[in-house]
N, CA and C atoms as a LAMMPS dump frame, in Angstrom:
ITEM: TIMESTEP
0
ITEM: NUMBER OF ATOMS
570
ITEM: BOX BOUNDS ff ff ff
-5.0000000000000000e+02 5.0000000000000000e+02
-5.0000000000000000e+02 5.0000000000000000e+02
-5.0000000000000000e+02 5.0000000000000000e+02
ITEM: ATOMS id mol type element x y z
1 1 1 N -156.142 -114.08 -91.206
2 1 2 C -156.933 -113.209 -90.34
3 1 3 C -158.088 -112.634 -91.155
4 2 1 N -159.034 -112.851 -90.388
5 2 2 C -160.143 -112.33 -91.306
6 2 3 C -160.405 -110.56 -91.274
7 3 1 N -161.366 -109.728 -91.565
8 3 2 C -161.591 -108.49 -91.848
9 3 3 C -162.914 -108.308 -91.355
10 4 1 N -163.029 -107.515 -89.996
11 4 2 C -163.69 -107.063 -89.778
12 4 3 C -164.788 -105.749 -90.229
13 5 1 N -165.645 -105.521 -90.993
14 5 2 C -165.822 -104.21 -91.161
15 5 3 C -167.056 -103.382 -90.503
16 6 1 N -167.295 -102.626 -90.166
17 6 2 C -168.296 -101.766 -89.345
18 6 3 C -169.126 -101.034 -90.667
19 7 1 N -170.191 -101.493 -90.799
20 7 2 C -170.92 -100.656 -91.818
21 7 3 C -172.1 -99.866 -91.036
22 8 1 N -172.598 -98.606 -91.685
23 8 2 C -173.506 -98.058 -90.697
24 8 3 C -173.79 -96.582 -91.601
25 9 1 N -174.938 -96.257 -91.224
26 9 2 C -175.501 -95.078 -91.497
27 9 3 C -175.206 -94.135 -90.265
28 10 1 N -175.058 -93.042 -90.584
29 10 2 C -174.371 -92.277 -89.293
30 10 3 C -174.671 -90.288 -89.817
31 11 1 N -175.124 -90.474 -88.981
32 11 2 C -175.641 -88.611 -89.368
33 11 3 C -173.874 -88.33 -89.083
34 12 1 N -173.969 -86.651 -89.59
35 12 2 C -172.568 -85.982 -89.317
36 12 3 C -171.994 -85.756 -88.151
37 13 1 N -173.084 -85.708 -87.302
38 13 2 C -172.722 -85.761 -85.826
39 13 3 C -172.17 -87.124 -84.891
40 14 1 N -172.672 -88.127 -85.841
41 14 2 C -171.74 -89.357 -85.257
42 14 3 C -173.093 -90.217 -84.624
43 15 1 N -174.572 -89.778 -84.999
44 15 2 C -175.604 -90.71 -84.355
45 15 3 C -175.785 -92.025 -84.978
46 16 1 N -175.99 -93.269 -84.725
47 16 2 C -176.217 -94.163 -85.894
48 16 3 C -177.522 -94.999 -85.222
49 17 1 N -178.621 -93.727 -84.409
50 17 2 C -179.739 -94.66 -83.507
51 17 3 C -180.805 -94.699 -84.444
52 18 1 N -181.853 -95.868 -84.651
53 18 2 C -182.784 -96.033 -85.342
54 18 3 C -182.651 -94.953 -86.879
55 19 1 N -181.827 -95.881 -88.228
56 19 2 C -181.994 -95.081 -88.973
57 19 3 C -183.117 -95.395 -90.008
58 20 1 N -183.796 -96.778 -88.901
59 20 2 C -185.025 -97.09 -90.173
60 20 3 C -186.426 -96.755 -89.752
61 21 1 N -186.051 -96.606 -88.782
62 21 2 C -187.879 -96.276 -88.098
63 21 3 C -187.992 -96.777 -86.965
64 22 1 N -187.12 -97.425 -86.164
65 22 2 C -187.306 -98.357 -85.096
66 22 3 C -187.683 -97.537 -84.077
67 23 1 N -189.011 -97.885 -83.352
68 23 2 C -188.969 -97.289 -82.547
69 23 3 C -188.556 -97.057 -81.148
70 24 1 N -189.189 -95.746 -80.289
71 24 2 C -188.289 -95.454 -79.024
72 24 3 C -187.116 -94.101 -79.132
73 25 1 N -186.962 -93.717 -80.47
74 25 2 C -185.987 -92.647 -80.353
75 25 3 C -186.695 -91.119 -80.983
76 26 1 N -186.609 -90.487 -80.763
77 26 2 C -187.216 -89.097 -81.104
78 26 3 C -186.979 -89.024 -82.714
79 27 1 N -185.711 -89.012 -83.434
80 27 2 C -185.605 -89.134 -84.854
81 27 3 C -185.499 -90.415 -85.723
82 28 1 N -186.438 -90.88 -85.311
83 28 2 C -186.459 -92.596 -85.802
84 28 3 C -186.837 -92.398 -87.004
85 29 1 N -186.174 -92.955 -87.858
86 29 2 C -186.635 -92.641 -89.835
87 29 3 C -185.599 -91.676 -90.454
88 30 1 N -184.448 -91.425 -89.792
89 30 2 C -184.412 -90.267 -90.271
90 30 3 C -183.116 -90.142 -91.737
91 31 1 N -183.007 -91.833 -91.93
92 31 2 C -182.665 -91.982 -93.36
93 31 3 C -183.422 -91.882 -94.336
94 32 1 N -184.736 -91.661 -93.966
95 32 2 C -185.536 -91.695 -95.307
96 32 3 C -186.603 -90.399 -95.301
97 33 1 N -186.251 -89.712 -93.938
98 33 2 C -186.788 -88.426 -93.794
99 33 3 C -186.167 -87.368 -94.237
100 34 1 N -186.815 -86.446 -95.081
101 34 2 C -186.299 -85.492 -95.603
102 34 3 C -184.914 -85.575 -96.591
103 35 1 N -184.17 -86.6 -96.878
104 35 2 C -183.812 -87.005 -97.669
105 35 3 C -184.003 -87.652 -98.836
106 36 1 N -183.502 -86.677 -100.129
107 36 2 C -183.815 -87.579 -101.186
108 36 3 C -183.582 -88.602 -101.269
109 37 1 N -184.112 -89.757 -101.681
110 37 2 C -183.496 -90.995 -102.256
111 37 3 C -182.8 -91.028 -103.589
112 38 1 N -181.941 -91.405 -103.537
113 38 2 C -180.584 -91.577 -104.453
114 38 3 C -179.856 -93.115 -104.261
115 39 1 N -180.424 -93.488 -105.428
116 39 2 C -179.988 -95.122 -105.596
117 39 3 C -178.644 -95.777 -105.644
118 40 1 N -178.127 -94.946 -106.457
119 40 2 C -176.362 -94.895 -106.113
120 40 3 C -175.724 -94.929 -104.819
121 41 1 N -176.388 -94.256 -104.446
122 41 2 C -175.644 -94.166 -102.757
123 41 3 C -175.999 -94.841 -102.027
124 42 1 N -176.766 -95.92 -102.414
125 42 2 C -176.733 -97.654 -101.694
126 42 3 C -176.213 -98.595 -101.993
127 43 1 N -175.569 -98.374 -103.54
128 43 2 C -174.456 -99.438 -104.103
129 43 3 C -174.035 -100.443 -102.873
130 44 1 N -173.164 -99.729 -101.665
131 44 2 C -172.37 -100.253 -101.16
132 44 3 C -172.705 -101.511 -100.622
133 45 1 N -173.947 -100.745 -100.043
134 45 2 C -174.971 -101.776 -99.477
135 45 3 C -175.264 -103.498 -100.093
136 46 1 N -175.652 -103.614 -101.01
137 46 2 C -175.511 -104.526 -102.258
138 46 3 C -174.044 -105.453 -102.51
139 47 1 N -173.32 -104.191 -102.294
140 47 2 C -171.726 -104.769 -102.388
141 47 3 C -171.486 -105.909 -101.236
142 48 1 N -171.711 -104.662 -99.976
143 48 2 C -171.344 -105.777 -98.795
144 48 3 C -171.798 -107.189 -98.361
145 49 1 N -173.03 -107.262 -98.804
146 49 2 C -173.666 -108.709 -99.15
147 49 3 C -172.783 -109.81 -99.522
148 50 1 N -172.399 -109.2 -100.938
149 50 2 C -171.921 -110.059 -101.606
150 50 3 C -170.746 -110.491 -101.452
151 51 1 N -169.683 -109.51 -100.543
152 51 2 C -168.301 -109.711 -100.688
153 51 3 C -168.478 -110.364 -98.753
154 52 1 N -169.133 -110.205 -98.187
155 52 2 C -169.518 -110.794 -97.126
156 52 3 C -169.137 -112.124 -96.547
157 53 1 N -168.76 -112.831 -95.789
158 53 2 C -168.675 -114.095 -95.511
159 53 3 C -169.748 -114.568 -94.183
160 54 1 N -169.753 -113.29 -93.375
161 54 2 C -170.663 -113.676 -91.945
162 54 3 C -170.934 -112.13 -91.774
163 55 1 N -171.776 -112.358 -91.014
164 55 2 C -172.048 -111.126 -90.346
165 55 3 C -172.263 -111.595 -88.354
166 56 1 N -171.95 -110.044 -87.866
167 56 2 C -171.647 -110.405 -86.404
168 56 3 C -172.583 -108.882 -86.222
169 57 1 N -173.435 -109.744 -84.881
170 57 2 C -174.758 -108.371 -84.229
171 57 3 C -174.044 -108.318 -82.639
172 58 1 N -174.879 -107.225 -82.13
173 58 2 C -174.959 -107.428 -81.116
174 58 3 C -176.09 -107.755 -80.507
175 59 1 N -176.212 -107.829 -79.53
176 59 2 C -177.816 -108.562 -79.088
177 59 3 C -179.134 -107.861 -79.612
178 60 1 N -178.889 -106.514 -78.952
179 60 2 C -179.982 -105.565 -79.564
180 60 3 C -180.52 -105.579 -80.796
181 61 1 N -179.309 -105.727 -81.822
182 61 2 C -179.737 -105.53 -83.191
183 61 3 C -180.143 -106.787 -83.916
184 62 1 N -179.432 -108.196 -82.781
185 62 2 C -179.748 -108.91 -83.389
186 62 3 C -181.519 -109.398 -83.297
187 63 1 N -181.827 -108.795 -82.35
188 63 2 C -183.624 -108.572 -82.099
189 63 3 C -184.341 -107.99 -83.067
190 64 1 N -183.571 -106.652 -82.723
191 64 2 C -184.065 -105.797 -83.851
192 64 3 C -184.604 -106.72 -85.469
193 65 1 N -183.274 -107.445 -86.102
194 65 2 C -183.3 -107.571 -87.255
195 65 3 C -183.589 -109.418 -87.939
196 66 1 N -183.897 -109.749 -86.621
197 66 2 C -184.083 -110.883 -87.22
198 66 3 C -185.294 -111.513 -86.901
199 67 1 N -186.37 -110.911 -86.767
200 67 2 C -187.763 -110.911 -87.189
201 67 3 C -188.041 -110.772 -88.236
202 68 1 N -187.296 -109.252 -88.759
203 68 2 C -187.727 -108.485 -90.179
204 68 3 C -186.751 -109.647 -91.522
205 69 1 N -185.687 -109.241 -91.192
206 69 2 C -184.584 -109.156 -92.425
207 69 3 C -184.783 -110.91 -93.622
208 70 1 N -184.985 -111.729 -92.19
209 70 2 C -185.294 -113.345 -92.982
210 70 3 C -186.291 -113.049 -94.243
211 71 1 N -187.315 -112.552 -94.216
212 71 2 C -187.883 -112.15 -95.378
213 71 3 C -187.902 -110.982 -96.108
214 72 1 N -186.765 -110.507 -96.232
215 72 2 C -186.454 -109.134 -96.649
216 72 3 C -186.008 -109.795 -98.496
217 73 1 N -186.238 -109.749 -99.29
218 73 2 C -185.826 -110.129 -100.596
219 73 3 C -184.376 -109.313 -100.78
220 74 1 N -184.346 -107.688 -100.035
221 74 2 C -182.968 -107.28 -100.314
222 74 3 C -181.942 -107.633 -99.443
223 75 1 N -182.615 -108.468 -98.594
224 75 2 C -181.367 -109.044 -97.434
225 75 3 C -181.136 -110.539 -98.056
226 76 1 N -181.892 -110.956 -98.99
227 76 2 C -181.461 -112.452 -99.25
228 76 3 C -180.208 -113.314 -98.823
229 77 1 N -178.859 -112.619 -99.499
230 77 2 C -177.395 -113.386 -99.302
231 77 3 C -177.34 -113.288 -97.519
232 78 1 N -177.78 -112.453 -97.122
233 78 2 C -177.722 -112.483 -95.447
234 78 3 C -178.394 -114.065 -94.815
235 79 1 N -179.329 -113.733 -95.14
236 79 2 C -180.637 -115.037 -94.83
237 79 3 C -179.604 -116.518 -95.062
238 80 1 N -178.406 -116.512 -95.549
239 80 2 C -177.648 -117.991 -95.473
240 80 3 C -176.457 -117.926 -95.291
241 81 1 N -176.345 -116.781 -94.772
242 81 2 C -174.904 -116.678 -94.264
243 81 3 C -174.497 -116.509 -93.156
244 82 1 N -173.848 -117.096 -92.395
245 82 2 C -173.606 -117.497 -91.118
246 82 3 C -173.571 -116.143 -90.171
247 83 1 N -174.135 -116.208 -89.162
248 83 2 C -174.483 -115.584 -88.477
249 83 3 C -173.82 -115.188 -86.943
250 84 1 N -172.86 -114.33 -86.07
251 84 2 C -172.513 -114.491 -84.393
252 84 3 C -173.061 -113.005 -84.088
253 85 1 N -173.272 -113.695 -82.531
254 85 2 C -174.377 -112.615 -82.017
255 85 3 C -173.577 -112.249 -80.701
256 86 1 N -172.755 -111.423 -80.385
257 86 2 C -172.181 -110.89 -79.437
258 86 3 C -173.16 -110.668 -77.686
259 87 1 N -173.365 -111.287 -76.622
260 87 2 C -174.115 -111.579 -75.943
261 87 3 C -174.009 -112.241 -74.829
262 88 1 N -174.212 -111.683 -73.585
263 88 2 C -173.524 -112.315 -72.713
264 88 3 C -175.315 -112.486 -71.843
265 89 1 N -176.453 -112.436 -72.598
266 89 2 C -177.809 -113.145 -71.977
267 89 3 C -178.477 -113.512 -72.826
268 90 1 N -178.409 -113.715 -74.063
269 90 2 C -179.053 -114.343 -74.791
270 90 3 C -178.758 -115.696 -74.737
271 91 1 N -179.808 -116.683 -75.087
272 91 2 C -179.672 -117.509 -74.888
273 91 3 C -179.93 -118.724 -76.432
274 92 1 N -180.094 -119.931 -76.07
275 92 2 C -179.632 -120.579 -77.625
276 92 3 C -181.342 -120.72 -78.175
277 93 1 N -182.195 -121.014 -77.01
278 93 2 C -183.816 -120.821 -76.778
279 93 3 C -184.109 -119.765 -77.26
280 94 1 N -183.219 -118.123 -77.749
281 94 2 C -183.897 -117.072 -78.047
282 94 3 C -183.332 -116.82 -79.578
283 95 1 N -182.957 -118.103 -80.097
284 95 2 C -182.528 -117.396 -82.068
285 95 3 C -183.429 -118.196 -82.272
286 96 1 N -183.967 -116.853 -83.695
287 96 2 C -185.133 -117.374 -84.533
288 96 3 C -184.54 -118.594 -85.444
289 97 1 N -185.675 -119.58 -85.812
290 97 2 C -185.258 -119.876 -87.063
291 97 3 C -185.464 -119.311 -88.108
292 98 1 N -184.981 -120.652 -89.656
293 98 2 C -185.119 -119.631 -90.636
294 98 3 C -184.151 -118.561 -91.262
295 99 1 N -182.842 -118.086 -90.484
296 99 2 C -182.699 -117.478 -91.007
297 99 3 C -181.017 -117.686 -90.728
298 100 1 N -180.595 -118.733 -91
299 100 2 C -179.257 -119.819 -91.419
300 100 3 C -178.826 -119.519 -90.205
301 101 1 N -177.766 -120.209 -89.708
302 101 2 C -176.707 -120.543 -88.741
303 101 3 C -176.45 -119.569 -87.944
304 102 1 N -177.096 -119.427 -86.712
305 102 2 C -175.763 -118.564 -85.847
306 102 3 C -175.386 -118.818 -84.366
307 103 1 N -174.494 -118.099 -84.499
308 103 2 C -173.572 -118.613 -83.215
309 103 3 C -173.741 -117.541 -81.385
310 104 1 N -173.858 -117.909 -80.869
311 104 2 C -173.551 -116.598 -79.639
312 104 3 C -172.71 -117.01 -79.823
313 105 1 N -171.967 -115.415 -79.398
314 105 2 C -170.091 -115.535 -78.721
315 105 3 C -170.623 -114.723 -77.319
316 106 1 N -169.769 -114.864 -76.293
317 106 2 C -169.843 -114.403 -75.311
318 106 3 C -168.993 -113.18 -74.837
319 107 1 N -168.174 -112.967 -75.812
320 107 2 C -166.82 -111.848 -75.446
321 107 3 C -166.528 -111.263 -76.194
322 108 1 N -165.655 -110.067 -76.407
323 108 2 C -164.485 -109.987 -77.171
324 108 3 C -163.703 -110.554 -77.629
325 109 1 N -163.409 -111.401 -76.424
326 109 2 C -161.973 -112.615 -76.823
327 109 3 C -162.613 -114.027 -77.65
328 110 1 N -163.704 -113.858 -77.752
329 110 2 C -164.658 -114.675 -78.994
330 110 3 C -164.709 -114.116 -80.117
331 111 1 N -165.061 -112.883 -80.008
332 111 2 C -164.844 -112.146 -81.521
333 111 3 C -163.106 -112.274 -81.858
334 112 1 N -162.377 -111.813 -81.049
335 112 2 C -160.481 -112.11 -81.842
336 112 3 C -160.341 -112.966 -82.396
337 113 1 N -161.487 -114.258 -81.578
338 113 2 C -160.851 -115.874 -82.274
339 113 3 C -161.473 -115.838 -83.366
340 114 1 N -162.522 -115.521 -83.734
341 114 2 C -163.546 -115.818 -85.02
342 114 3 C -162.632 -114.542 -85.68
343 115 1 N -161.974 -113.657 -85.929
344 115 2 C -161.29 -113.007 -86.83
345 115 3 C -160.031 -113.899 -87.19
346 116 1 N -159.664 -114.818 -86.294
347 116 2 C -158.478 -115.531 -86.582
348 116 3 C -158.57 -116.862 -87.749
349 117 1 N -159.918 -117.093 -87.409
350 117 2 C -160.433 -118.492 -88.349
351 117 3 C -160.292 -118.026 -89.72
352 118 1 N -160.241 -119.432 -90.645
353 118 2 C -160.107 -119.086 -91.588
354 118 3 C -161.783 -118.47 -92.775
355 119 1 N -161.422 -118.091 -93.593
356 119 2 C -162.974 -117.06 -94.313
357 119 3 C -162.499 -115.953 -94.518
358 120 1 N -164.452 -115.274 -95.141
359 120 2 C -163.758 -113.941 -96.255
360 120 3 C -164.072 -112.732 -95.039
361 121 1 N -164.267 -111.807 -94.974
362 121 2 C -164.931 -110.816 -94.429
363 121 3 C -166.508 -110.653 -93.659
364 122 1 N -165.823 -110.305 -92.31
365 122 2 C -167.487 -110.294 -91.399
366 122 3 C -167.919 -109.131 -91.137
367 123 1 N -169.449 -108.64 -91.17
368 123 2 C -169.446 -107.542 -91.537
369 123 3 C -170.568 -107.252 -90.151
370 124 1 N -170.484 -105.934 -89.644
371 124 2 C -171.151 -105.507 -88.705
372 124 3 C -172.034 -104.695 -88.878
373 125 1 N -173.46 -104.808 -88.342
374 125 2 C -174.577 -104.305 -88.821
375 125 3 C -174.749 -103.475 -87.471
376 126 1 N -175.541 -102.346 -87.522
377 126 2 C -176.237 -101.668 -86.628
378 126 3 C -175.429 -101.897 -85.127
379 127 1 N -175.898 -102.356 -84.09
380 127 2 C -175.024 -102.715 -82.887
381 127 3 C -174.089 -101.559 -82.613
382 128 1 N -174.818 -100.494 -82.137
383 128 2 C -174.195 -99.228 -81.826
384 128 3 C -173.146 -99.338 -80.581
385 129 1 N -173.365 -100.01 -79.795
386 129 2 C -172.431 -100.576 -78.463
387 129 3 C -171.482 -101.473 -78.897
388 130 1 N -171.82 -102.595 -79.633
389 130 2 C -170.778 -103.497 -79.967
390 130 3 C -169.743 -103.002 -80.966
391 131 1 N -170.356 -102.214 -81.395
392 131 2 C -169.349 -101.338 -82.592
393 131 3 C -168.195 -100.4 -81.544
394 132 1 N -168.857 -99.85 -80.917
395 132 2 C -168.314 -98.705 -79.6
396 132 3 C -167.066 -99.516 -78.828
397 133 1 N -166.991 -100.815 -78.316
398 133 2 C -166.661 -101.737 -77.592
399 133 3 C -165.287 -102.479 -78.55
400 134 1 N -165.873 -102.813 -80.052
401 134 2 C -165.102 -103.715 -81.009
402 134 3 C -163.667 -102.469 -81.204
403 135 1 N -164.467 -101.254 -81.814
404 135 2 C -163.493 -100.503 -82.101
405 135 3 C -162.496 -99.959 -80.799
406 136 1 N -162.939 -100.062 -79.83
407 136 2 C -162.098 -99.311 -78.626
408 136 3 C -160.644 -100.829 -78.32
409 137 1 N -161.262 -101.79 -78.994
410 137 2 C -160.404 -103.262 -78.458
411 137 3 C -159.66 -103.065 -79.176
412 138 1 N -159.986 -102.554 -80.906
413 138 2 C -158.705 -102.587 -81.466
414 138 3 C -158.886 -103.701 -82.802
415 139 1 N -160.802 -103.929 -82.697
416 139 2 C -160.974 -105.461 -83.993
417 139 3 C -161.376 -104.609 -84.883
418 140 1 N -161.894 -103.519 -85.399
419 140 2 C -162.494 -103.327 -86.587
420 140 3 C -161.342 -103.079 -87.332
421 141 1 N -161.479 -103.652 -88.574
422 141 2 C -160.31 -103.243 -89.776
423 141 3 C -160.633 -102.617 -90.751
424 142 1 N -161.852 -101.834 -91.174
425 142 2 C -162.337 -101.117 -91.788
426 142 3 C -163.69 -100.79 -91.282
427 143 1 N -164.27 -99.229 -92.241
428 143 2 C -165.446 -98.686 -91.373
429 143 3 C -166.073 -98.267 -93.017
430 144 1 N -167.639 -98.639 -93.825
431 144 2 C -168.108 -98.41 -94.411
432 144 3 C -168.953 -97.535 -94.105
433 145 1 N -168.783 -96.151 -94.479
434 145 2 C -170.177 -95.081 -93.46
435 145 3 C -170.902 -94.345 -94.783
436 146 1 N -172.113 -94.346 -94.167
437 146 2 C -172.858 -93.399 -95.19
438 146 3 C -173.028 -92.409 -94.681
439 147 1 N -172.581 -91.254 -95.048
440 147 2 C -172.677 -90.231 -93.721
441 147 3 C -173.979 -89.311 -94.379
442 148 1 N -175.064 -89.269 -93.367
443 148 2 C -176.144 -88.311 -93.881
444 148 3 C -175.812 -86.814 -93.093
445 149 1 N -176.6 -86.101 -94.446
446 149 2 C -175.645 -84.342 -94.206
447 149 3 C -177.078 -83.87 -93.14
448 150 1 N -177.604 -84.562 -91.651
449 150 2 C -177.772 -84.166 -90.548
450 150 3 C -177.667 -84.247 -89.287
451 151 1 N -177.47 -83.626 -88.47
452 151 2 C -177.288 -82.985 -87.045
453 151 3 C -178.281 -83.405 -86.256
454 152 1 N -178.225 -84.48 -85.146
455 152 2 C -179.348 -85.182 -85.179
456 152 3 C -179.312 -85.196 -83.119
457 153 1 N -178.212 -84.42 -82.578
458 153 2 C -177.981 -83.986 -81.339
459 153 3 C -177.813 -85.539 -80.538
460 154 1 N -178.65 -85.78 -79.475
461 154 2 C -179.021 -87.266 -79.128
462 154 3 C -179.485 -88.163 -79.516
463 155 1 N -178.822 -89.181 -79.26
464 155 2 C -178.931 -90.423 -79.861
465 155 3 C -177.065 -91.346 -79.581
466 156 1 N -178.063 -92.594 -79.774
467 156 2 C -176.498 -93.791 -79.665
468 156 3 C -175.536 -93.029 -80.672
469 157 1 N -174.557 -93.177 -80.459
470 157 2 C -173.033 -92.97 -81.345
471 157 3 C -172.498 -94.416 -81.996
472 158 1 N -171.971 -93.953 -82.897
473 158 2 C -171.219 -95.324 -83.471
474 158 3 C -169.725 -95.158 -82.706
475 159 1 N -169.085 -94.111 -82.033
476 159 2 C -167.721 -94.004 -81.65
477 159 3 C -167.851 -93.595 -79.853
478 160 1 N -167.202 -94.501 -79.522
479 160 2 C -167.711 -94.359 -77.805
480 160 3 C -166.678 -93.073 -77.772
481 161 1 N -166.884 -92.251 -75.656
482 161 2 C -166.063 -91.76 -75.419
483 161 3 C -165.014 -92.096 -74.81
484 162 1 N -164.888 -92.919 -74.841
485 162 2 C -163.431 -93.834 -74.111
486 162 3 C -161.882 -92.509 -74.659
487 163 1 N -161.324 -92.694 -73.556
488 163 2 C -159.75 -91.441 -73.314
489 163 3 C -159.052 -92.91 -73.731
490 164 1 N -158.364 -92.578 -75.243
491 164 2 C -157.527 -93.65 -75.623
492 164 3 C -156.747 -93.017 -76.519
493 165 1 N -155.843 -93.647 -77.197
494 165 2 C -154.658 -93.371 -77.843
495 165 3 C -155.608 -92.874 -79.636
496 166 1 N -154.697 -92.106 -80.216
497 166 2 C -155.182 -91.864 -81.407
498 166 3 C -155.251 -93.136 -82.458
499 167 1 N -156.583 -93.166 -83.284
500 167 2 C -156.93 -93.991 -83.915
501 167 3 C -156.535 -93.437 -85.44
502 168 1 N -155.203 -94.013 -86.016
503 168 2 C -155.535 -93.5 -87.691
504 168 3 C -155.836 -94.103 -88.859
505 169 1 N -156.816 -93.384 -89.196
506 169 2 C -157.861 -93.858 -90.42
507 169 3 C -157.404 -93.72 -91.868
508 170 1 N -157.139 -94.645 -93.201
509 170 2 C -156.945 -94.236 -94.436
510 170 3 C -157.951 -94.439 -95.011
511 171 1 N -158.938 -93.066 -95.813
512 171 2 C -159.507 -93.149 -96.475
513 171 3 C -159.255 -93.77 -97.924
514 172 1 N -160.131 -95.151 -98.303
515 172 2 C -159.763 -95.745 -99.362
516 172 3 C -160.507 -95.805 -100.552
517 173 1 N -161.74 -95.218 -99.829
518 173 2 C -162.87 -94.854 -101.124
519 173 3 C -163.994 -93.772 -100.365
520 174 1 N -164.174 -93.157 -101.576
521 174 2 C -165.632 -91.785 -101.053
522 174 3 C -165.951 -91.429 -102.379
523 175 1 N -167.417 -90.924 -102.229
524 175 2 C -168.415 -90.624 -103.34
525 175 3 C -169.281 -89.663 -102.533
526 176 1 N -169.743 -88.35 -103.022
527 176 2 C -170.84 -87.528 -102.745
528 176 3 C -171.947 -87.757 -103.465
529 177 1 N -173.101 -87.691 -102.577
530 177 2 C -174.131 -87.575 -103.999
531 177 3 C -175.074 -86.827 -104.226
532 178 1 N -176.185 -86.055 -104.769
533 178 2 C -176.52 -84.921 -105.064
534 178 3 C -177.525 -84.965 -104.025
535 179 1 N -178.088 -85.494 -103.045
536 179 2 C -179.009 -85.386 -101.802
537 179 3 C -177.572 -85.337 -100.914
538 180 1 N -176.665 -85.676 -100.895
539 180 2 C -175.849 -84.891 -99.922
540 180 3 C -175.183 -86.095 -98.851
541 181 1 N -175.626 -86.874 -99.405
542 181 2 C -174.816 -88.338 -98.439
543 181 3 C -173.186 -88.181 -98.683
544 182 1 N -172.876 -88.761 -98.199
545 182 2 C -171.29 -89.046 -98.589
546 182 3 C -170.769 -90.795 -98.144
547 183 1 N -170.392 -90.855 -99.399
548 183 2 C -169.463 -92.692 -99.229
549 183 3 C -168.576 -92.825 -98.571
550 184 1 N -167.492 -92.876 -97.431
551 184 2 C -166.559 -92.908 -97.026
552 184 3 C -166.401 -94.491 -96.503
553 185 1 N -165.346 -94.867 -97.243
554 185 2 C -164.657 -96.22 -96.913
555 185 3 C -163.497 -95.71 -96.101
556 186 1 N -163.243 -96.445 -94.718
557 186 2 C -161.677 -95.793 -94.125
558 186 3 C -161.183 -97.476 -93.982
559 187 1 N -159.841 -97.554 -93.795
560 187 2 C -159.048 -98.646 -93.722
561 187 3 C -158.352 -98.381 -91.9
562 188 1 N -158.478 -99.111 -91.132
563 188 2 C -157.891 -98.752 -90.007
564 188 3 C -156.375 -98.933 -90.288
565 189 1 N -155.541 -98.199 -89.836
566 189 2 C -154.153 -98.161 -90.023
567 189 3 C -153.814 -98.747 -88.559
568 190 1 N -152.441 -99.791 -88.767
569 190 2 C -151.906 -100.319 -87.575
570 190 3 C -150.518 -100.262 -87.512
């Protein structure tokens, strides 16, 4: 079974909408606004690349990011690593090239099977809904968060409101850092 993980920038309040600038949202930038930069506290970032096997979008993000990221020099290991795009209107006419292999899945019950195949770890980028949706099913098996120390009111959530049973989390790694981020690795418990 493979390992799902949810990585994401996420203010304290639980927003994870446009944290690079994208526009359309009132606090768009607001990872690099008013926050120091602190190089350490992107390690992870770097990490997940590498320990990576695929990565899985949802439609939105996969728009979002695959114009930019193919020539991103810090996205390189991404740029050839297999790619599924969660999507029930995209079509095979709408992936760019260029930027290695990917797949639509059409479901959930597409994502269970691709956790069942064999490989290392697939990692989830941005896709504030598909994250909302994955975790309420019961697929994410870990959550990489950078939590920035602001309050950011409206905006997408990384955690839907769905009335469901308690979810428990083991924290397996965390780091503070002197601009005030925090590392939190959680392990979903089953």
């Amino acid at each position: 079974m493979r390992t799902l993980i949810s990585t994401a920038f996420v203010s304290l309040d639980g927003v994870v909408e446009a944290p690079g600038g994208e526009p359309g949202y009132r606090n768009s930038g607001w990872t690099f606004k008013d926050i120091d930069f602190v190089p350490e506290a992107y390690e992870i970032k770097g990490r997940e690349q590498g320990e990576a096997a695929a990565m899985l979008l949802g439609r939105v993000s996969y728009e979002a990011f695959s114009p930019v990221w193919p020539g991103m020099e810090e996205f390189a290991q991404y740029k050839v690593m297999p790619k599924y795009v969660v999507s029930t209107t995209l079509a095979e006419g709408d992936l760019v090239s260029g930027w290695g292999e990917t797949t639509i899945l059409r479901s959930l019950d597409d994502v269970a099977a691709l956790k069942k195949t064999e490989g290392g770890p697939i990692i989830v980028h941005g896709s504030a809904s598909l994250n909302q949706s994955l975790s309420d099913a019961g697929l994410i098996d870990r959550y990489h968060l950078l939590v920035f120390p602001l309050l950011l009111g409206a905006g997408k959530r990384l955690f839907s409101t769905t009335d469901k049973d308690t979810q428990k989390l083991k924290l397996v790694e965390y780091e503070t850092y002197s601009n005030g981020l925090q590392k939190n690795v959680f392990d979903v418990v089953r």
